[in-house]
Structure formats: structure tokens, C-alpha cells
C-alpha positions in Angstrom: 56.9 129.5 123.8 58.6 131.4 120.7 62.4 131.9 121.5 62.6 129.8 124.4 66.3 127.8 124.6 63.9 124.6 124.1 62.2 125.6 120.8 65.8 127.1 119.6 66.9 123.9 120.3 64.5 122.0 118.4 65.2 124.0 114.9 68.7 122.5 115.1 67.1 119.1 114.8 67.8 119.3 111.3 71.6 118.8 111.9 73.2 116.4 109.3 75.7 113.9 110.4 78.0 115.3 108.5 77.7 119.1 110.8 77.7 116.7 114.1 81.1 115.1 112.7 82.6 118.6 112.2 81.4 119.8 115.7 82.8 116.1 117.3 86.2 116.9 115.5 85.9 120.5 116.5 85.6 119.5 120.3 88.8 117.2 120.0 91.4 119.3 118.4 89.8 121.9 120.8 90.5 120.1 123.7 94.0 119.2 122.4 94.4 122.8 122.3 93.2 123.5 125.8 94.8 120.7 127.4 98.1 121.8 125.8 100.0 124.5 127.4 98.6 123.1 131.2 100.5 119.6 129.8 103.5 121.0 129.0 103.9 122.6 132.5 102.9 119.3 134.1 105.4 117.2 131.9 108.2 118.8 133.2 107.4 117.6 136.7 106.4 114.3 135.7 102.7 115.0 136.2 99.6 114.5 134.4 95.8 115.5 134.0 94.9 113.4 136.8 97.0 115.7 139.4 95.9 119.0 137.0 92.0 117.9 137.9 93.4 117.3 141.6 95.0 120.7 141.7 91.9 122.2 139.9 89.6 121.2 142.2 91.4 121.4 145.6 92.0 125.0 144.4 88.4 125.5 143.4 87.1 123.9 147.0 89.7 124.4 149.9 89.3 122.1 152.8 87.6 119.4 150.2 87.3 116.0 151.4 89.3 113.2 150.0 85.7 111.3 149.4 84.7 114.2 147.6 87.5 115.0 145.7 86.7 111.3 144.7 83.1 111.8 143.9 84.0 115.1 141.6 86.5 113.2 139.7 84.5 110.2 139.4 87.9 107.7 139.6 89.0 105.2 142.0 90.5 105.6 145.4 93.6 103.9 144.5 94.1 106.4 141.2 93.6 109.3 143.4 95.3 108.3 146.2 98.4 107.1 143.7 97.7 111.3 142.5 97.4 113.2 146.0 100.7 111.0 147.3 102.5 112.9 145.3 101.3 116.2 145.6 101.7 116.0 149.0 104.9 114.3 148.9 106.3 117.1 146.3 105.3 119.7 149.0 102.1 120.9 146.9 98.9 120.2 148.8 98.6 119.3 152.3 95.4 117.5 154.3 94.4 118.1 157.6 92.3 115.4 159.7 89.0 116.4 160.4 87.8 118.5 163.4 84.6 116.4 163.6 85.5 113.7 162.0 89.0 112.1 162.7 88.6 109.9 159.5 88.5 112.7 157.2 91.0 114.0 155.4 90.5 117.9 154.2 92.6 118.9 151.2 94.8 122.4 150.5 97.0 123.7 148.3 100.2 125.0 149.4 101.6 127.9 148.3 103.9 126.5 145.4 100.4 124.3 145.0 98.7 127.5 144.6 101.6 128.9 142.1 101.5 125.5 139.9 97.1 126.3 139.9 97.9 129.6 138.6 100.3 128.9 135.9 98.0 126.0 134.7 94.8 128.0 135.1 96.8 131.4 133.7 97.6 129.2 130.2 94.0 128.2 129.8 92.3 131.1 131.0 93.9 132.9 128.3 93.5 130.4 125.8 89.6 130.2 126.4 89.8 134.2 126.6 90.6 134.5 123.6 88.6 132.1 121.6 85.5 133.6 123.5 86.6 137.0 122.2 86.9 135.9 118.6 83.4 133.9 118.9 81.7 136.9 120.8 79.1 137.2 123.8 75.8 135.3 122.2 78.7 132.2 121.3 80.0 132.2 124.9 76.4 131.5 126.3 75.6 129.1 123.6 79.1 127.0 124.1 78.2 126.6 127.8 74.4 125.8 127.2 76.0 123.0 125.2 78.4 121.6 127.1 76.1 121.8 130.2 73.6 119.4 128.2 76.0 116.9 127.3 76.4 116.8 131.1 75.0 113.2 131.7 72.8 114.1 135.0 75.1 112.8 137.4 77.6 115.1 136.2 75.6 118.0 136.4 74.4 117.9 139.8 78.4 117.6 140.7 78.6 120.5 138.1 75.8 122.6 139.6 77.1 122.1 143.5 80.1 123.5 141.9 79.0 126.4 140.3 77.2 127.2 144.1 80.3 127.2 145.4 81.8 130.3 144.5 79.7 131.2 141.9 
């Protein structure tokens, strides 16, 4: 099949080390870059990436479950738990018990949650705006295509319930 995204893959085969070094270092300074503005905002309240992910995802799925806030995040119940304690306890998300189940707990952001989601999400939003920009349409679908197959296949399926969520 001529053009298909599997035969266009197999033409980069021929990619030295050397070109897979420069796109490993590429994606480091590039995440220090995205991670940067959201850090500064966090560091100022004595937070870190582990409550940014928390506040990404509760935003991203309202009325989550603790258990799958845990299975999205792929960490340990006492990390998260050490994580949602204090977003709760600094007024920024609150969990309900569960209607049908009394043992679940159902995660939301509260308003100043909500305002701390947008300022983090504002700062890399525009970053990633406009580096897509710069790279152009045809780069924007080819960076996703390759971070979606670095996805180890656990990851995806979390990554693909995601993307059914809101689309």
C-alpha cells in the first residue's frame, strides 16, 4: 500500500543513531520547555508535577474516581493520596462519595481548582500553539503519530479512553 503511515514509516528505517540522538535530546529540552512556565506557577505554591497531572486530569474527567485517577497516572496510592490531600486541603478539588458506591470517592475541581487548570493549561497551550504554528499542519499530525507510538500499549488504551472522552 503506497503512502500508507506504515510504508512512510518504514523509509525512515534508515535513521542513524546519530538523528535518533538529536531527536532524544530534542524531546528533553522540549519537555523542559513545556514543563516550565506550568512549574513556575506550581513552585510558588509549593506544588509539583504530581498535583499538575492531578489537576490535569480531574479537569479533563470530572467526577473521576480516585482508582482511576490512579490507573491514568500509573503511581501508587500513597503518592496520590500524599497529592489529592492537599489539593483538597488547599480548597482546590473536592470528592464526593459515590451514589452507588459508598466506597468511591469522585473527584472535582473547585473553582480556584479550575483557575489554577487554566493558568497551567493557558502557559502550555500557548507554548505548544506556537511551536505547532512554526512547524506547520503536516508536522502537527506527524508529532502526534509519534508520540502516540511510543505509547507502550498500556498507555495507549489509557490514552485512547481518553481521547473518547471529550474528544
Amino acid at each position: 500500500m503506497e503512502g500508507s503511515g506504515r510504508d512512510s514509516g518504514n523509509a525512515l528505517l534508515f535513521l542513524t543513531d546519530e538523528q535518533l540522538r538529536k531527536g532524544i535530546e530534542a524531546m528533553f529540552f522540549a519537555y523542559r520547555g513545556f514543563t516550565a512556565d506550568p512549574d513556575r506557577i506550581l513552585a510558588g505554591m509549593a506544588y509539583g508535577r504530581a498535583h499538575h497531572r492531578a489537576v490535569h486530569f480531574i479537569h479533563r474527567s470530572p467526577g473521576t474516581t480516585v482508582n482511576n485517577l490512579l490507573a491514568i497516572l500509573g503511581v501508587t496510592k500513597q503518592s496520590l493520596n500524599r497529592v489529592l490531600r492537599a489539593l483538597v486541603e488547599d480548597g482546590l478539588v473536592r470528592n464526593e462519595v459515590g451514589r452507588r458506591d459508598k466506597r468511591e470517592r469522585h473527584l472535582y475541581l473547585t473553582e480556584a481548582g479550575e483557575d489554577l487548570e487554566r493558568r497551567l493549561s493557558d502557559a502550555q497551550r500557548d507554548r505548544m500553539r506556537t511551536a505547532y504554528r512554526a512547524a506547520g499542519p503536516e508536522a502537527v499530525t506527524g508529532f502526534r503519530q509519534v508520540l502516540e507510538a511510543m505509547m507502550d500499549g498500556e498507555m495507549r488504551k489509557r490514552y485512547d479512553a481518553l481521547k473518547e472522552l471529550k474528544g
